[in-house]
N, C-alpha and C positions, 0 to 999 in steps of 0.2 A: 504494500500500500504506500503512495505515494505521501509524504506532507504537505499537511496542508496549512495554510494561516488560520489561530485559532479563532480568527475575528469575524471573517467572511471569506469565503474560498472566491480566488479568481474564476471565472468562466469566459473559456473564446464561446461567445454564443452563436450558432446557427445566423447566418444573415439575410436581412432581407434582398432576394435578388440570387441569392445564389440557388444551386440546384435542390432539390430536396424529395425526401420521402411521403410518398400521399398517406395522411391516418396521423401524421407526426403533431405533436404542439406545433402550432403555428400562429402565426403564418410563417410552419416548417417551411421554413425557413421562409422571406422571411420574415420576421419581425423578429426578434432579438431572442434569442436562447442557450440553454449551458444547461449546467449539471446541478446537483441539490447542494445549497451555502449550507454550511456548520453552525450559523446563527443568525441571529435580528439583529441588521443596523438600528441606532435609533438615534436620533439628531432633531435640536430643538425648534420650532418655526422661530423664522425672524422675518421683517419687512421695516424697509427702510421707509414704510409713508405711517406710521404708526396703525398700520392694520392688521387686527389680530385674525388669524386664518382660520382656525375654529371655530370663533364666534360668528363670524361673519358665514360662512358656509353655515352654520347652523340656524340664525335666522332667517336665512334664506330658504332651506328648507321646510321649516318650520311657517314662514311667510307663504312658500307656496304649495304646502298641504291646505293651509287653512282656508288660501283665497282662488283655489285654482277652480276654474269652471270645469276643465275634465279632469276627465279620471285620470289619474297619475303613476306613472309604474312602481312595484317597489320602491320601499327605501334602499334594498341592494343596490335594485339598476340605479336608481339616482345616484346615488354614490359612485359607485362605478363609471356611471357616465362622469359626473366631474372629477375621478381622477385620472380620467385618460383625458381629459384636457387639459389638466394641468399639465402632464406629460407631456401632449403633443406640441404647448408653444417652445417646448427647449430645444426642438426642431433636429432631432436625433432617432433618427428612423430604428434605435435598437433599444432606444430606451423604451420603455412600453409596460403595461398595465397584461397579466393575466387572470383569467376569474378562475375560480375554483377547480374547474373540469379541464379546464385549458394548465393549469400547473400539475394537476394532476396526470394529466396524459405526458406532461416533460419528465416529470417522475416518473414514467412506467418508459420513456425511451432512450434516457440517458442507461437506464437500465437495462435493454437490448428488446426491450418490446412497444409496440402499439397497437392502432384501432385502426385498419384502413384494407387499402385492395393492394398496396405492396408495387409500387412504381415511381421510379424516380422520374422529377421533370427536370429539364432544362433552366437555367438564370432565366433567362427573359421570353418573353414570344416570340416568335417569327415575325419580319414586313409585314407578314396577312395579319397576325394576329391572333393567332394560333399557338397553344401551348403543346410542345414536342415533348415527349417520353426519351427521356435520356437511355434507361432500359428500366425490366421488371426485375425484382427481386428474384431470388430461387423461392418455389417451391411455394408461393402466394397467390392471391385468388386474381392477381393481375396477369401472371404467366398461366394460372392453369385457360383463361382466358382466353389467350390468345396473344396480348397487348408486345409488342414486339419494338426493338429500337428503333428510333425515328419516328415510330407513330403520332402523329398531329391528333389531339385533341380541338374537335372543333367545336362540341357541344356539348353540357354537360346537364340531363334530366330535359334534352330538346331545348335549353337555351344557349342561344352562343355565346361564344366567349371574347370578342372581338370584343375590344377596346378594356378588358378586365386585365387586373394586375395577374400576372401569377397566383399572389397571395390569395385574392379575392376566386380563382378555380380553384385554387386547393379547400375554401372554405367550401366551396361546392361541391366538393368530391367525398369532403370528410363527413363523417356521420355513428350512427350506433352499432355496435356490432351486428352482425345479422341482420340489414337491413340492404336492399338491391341502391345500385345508383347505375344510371344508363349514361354509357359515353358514346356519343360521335367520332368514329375517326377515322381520318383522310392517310393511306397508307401510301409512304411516295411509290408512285410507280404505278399504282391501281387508281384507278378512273373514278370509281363509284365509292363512297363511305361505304363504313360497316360500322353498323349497332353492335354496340356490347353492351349486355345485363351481368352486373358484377355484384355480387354477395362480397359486404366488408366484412369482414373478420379481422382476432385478434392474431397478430403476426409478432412470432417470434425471431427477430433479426440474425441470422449470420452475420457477424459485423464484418467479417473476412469470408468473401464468394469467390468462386472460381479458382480455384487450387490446382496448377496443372501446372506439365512440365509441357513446355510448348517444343517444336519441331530443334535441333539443335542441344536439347536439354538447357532451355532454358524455361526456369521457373517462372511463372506467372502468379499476384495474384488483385484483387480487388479488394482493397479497405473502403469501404461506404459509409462510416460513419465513426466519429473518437469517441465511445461509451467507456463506462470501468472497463467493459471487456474487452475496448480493442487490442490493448499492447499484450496481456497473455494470449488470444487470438493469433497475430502475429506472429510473437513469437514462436509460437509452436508451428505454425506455418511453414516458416522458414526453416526451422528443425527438420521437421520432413523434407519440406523441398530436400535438403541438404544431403538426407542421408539416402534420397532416391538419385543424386546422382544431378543436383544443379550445376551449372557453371555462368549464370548471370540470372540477373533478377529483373522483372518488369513489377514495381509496383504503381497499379493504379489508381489514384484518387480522384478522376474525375468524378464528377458528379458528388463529392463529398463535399459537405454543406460545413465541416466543423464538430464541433462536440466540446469535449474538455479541454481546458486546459494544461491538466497534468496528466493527461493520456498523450496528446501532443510531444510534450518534454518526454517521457516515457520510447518513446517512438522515436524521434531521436537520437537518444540515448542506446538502439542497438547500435544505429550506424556511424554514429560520430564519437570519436578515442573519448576517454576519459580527459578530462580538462577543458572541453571545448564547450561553445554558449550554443544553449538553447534558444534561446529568447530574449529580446532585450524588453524588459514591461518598464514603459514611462508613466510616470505617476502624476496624478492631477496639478500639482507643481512643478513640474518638469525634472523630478530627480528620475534618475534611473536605474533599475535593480536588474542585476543579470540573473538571467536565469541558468544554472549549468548541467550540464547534461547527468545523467545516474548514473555512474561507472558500474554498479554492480547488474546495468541492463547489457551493454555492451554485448554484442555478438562476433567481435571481431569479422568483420566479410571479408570475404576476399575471394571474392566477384564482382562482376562488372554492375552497375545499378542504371537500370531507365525510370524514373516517374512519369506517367502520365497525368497531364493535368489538363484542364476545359477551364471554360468561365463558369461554372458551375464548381469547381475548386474553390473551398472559402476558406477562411481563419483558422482553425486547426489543422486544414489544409496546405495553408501558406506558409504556419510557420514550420513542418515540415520541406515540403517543398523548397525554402528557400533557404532550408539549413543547408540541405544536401549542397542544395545550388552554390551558397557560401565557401563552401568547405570544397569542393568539387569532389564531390563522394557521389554524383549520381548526374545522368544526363537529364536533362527536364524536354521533354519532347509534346505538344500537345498547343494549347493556345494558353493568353495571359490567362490568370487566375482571377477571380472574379474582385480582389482590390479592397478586404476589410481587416484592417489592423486596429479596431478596436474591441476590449474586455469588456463584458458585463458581468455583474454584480447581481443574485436574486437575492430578493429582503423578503422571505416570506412573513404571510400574515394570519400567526396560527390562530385568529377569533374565526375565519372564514375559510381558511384554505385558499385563499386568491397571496397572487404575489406580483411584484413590480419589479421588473430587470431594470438597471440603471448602469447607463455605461460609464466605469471607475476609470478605465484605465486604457493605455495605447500602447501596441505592442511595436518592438522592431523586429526585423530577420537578426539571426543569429551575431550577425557582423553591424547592426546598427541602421539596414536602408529600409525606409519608411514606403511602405507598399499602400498605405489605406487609400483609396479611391474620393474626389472629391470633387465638388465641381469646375476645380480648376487643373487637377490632373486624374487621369486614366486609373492609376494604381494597378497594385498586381503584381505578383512576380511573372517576368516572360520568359519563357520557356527558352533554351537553347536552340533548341531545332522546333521552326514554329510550321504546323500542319495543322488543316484545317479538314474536318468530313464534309464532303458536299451533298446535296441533295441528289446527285449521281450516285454518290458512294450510300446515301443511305438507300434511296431502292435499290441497286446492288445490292444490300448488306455486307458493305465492303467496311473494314473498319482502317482506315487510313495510317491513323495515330497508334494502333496495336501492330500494322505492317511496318512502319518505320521505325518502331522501337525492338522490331523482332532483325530488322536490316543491323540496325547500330550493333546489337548483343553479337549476332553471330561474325561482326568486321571482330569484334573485341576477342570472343575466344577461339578465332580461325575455326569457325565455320561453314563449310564451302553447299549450299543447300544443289543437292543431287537436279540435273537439267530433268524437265519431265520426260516420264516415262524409265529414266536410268534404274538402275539396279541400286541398292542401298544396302550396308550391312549397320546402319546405323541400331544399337541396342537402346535407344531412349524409351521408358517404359511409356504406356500409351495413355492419353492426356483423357486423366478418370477423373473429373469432379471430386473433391473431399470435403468432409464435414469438416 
């Protein structure tokens, strides 16, 4: 187990924009999330016009039970409504307000499960306006489906989706266990939609999919998300790869939205020596704390390393990715990374079970470059060799960014891939899915 600050644990929270899982807290990603804090902030109101915050919210409440002509929602919702406006004028798209159902379902996926159909989407929509299926999950009610990469979502319960945030389809897709939701979608290459009726269920995450030893013996595998589970995950990953016979690694994160913070560091910590920075986190007054990697994680490699990464690559994302990058312990192959370098903080609120993320903190890459995305620059770490999938390569099902990291690997451990049709006595064992 990793430590933690006894005060309030840091959290790289899920961001908004970046890719994410249908079913997850959200708006998985995004609107601001992380992992469960160790405690309650608690900090005094002040206002510099001599206006007390309580009081005043309180008569006004209280003013407009007494005098209001309609009917009035709860005093939850009213509350709740005014504290997501408090939040929304600090004009931080990751600070944010959750209600009870909403922290609770963060609680059950920082922990490796949720409530959904099991499909990752893309950071943003398409020109049309259409949200794309990054890919499904294993073994979820999204693949047994049908739902395939690249797939366009155009309509979600017969309404379209054009001009809706991400966040705002994922709100439409999300719902109670056991309950159907109907999707539209445009499959590049096929002419005509196809309806899907999808039963959500609770889904149990593989946080580490696709376990294989690809052509060449090189190891493949897919991290989707930083839970407590992902760095035992991994690590054990790579143990096997290792003793079947690896000689380079492809890890993928695209489409990972983030998770913990200390899963991050963790994760790191196999590939980078003892002594070297994880992370640089700058603190609300600009002091700076390094974060240093775990020597007793360390894996020593010694093999060649590809990460893939997409814009759907976020914060726990990054600051992997750009450790490697740092350090030059891995190729980075894919597109920029979706550009959020800042921490949230949850304060929950144990009278209700609702909780408020509040962004504490801004992190750096390992070596100190400021990646957070802004309106005045791009953000992101950029890949080394930058490839992009086109809408050729998706109806193909060609995957572009997994061919050119499988090209890099086999330049690296002189691998010569047999012309077709040749004879092979290659012994690579054959590429089996593992739990």
């Amino acid at each position: 187990m990793t430590q933690r600050k006894p005060f309030a644990t840091y959290l790289i929270a899920f961001c908004a924009g970046a890719s994410f899982i249908l079913g997850l807290t959200f708006p998985n990603s995004l609107g601001a999330q992380g992992g469960l804090p160790e405690g309650v902030a608690r900090a005094p109101f002040s206002g510099g016009t001599g206006l007390d915050p309580l009081a005043s919210y309180s008569t006004v409440l209280n003013q407009l039970k007494e005098n209001s002509y309609d009917e009035l929602p709860s005093d939850d919702e009213l509350t709740y409504a005014a504290i997501r406006g408090m939040l929304k004028t600090v004009d931080d798209p990751y600070t944010r307000f959750l209600e009870p159902k909403e922290y609770k379902a963060l609680a059950d996926e920082n922990e490796g499960e949720f409530v959904g159909i099991g499909a990752v989407l893309q950071a943003l929509p398409t020109k049309e306006g259409f949200v794309r299926i990054d890919r499904p999950l294993s073994n979820t009610p999204a693949e047994r489906a049908g739902i395939q990469k690249g797939d366009l979502i155009t309509k979600v319960d017969g309404k379209g989706v054009n001009g809706l945030t991400v966040d705002e389809v994922v709100g439409m897709i999300r719902g109670a266990p056991d309950t159907p939701v109907r999707l539209t979608i445009q499959r590049p290459g096929k002419p005509e939609p196809l309806e899907m009726r999808i039963i959500r269920q609770r889904v149990e995450v593989e946080v580490v999919q696709n376990i294989k030893l690809q052509e060449g013996n090189i190891g493949y595998l897919w991290l989707q998300q930083f839970n407590q589970r992902s760095d035992e995950k991994l690590g054990q990953a790579i143990t096997d790869l290792k003793q079947r016979g690896m000689k380079g690694l492809i890890l993928d994160l695209r489409g990972n939205p983030g998770g913990l913070l200390d899963s991050a560091i963790d994760i790191v910590s196999r590939f980078a020596p003892p002594g070297s920075n994880a992370v640089v986190i700058v603190e609300a007054g600009g002091q700076q704390q390094v974060k240093k990697v775990n020597p007793r994680k360390y894996m020593r490699p010694d093999f060649p390393i590809v990460v893939l990464v997409n814009h759907g690559s976020a914060s726990a994302s990054e600051i992997v990715a750009g450790a490697l990058k740092d350090y030059g312990l891995a190729t980075i192959v894919g597109e920029t990374t979706f550009g959020k370098g800042l921490v949230q903080t949850i304060f929950p609120r144990p009278t209700d079970g609702s909780a408020v993320l509040i962004t504490t903190n801004k992190y750096l890459t390992s070596k100190g470059r400021d990646i957070n995305r802004s309106r005045a620059r791009r953000g992101g770490v950029e890949p080394d060799v930058h490839v992009e999938i086109t809408e050729a390569d998706y109806a193909a099902a060609k995957d572009t960014q997994l061919d050119k990291a499988l090209q890099i690997l086999w330049q690296k451990v002189g691998y010569v891939k047999p012309a077709p049709g040749a004879a092979t006595s290659s012994t690579a064992p054959a590429n089996v899915p593992r739990q």
